[in-house]
N, C-alpha and C positions, 0 to 999 in steps of 0.2 A: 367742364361742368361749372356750375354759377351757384352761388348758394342758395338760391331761391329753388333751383331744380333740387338740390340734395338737401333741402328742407322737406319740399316736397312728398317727394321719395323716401326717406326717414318719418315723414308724415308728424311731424315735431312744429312748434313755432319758433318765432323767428327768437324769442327770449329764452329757449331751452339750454337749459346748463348741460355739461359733461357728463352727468349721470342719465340726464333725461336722452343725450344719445347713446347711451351706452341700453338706457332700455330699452328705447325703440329699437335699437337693432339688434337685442336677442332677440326682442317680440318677433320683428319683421322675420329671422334669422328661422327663428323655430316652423311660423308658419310658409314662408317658401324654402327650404332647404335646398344647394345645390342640387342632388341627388336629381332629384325633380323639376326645380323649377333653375336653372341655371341662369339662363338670361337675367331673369328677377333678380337672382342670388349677387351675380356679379353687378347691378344696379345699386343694391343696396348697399354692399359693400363699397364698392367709389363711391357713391352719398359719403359715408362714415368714414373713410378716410379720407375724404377732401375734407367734411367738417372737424375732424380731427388730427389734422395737418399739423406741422409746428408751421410751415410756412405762412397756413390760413390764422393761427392762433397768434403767430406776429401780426401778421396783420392786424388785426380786431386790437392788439395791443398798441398799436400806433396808430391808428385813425378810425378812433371809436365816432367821432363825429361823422366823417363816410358813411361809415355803415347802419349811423344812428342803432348802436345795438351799446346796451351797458358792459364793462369787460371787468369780469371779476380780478383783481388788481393782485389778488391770493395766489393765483395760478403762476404767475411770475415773479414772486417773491425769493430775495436773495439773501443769504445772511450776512449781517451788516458787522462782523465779528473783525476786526483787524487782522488781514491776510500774514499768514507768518512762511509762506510757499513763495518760489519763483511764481513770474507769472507765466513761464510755459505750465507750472503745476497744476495753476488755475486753471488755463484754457481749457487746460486737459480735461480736471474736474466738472467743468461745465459742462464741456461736451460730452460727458459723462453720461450725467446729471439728466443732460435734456434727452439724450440718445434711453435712456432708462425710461422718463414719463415718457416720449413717443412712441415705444415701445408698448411697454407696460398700460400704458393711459393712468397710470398714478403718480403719487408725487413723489419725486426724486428721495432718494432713504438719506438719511440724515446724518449714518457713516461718511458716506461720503463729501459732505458739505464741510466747509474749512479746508481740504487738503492740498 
């Protein structure tokens, strides 16, 4: 899939933020439901999670110019606090961190940041 198809498909533009997919796809979600409309259902679903990938949102974070799309610079925000952990702690934490927004699609909890 290409992001142009899973724009598409989500029925979003090309400058929709992470809310604006998350709308489109209950909208889309409510009006074709599995149950019924499967084929669609599983369409729309890959849309939404190719465009909210961490793989695709690395992207967009390193070569905002490519893809001529603005990247909000807040989604990948670290805290700049003087680490007081090994750094296997860190990796840990991060992996954490990012495992929880990919998940979840919110931002990392703030417990666990620093550790």
């Amino acid at each position: 899939m290409i992001r142009k198809d899973a724009l598409a498909i989500l029925r979003v533009s090309d400058s929709a933020t992470r809310e604006d997919l998350d709308r489109a796809y209950q909208r889309l979600v409510r009006r074709y439901p599995p149950e019924f409309n499967p084929e669609k259902f599983r369409q729309i679903d890959e849309a939404y999670k190719f465009l909210t990938s961490l793989p695709y949102l690395l992207e967009r974070l390193l070569s905002p110019q490519k893809l001529k799309v603005a990247v909000n610079k807040e989604e990948f925000r670290f805290p700049r606090s003087r680490p007081t952990a090994t750094p296997e702690q860190i990796r840990a934490a991060l992996r954490k961190q990012l495992l929880q927004a990919y998940i979840w699609g919110g931002v990392p909890d703030s417990e666990s940041q620093g550790h």
